[in-house]
N, C-alpha and C positions, 0 to 999 in steps of 0.2 A: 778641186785639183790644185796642186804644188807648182810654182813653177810655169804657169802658164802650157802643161801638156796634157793632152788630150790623147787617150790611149781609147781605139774604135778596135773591137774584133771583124775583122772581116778574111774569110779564108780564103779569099780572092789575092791580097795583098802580096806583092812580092817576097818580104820577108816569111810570110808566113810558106810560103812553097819552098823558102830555104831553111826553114824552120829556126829564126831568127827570132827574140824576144828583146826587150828592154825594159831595164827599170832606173830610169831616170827624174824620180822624185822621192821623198822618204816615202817607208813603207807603211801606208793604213788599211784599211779595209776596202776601200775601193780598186787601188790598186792590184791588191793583192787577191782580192776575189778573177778580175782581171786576167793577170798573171796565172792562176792557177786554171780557170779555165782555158787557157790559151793551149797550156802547156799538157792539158788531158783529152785538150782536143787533138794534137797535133801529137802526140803519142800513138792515138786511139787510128789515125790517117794513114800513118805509116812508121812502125814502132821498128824499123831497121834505120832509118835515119837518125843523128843524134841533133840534140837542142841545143842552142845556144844562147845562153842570157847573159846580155851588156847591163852591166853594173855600175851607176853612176848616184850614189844613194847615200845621203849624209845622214840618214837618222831613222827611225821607223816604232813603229806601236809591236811588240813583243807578238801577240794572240797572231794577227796578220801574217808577218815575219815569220812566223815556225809553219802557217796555214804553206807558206810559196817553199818553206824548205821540206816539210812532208809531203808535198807534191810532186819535188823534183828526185826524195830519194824511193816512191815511190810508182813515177813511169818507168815503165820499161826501155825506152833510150835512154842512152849515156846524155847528161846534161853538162856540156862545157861550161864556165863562168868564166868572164872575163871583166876585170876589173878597169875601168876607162874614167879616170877624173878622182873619183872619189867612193871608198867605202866604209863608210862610219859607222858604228854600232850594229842597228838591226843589219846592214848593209853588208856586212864584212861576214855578217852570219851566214848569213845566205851565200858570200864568197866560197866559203869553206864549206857547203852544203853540194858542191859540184861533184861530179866524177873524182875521184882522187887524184887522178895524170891528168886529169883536165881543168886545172884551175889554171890562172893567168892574172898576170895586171899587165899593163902598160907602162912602158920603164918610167912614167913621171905619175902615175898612181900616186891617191894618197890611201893606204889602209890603216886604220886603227883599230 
C-alpha cells in the first residue's frame, strides 16, 4: 500500500450505505481490483442510488486505471467524481470517466 492507507471492504461501513468511494493513493492493482469491486457491489445493492468517487491520485499503472474506468462506465448508477487534492495522470483519467454533469474538482485541485 501507498501512502500508509488501507482500504478494508466492509458493507456495513457508513460510506458504503451512502455509497461513497475513495481513491486516495496511485492507482495499481490492488487498489483498483478494490475499487472495482466496491463499486459492483454497491451497484448490484441498489442500482437507483448513484456512486461517488473522491479522487486524490498522483499517478497510477495504465491496465488498473482503464479496470476502475470500465467499471464505472459500466454500473448502472450514475458515478459522480470529485476531484479533492490531486489528479495526475492515471488519476485525471478516471476524473473524466464520471457521469458527464457529474465531474467536479475542488476550487484548489490540482489536475493534470
Amino acid at each position: 500500500m501507498h501512502f500508509g492507507l488501507t482500504i478494508q471492504f466492509c458493507p456495513n461501513q457508513p460510506t458504503s450505505s451512502r455509497k461513497i468511494t475513495f481513491l486516495g493513493q496511485e492507482v495499481d492493482s490492488e487498489i483498483s481490483n478494490q475499487l472495482v469491486g466496491l463499486m459492483v457491489y454497491l451497484s448490484i445493492e441498489d442500482d437507483t442510488k448513484d456512486l461517488y468517487l473522491f479522487i486524490n491520485s498522483p499517478d497510477g499503472w495504465v491496465i488498473p486505471g482503464i479496470a476502475i474506468y470500465d467499471t464505472m462506465q459500466f454500473v448502472s448508477p450514475n458515478v459522480h467524481t470529485i476531484c479533492m487534492g490531486l489528479a495526475a495522470s492515471m488519476g485525471s483519467f478516471i476524473l473524466v470517466g464520471g457521469e458527464i454533469t457529474k465531474r467536479i474538482a475542488f476550487p484548489h485541485a490540482w489536475r493534470q
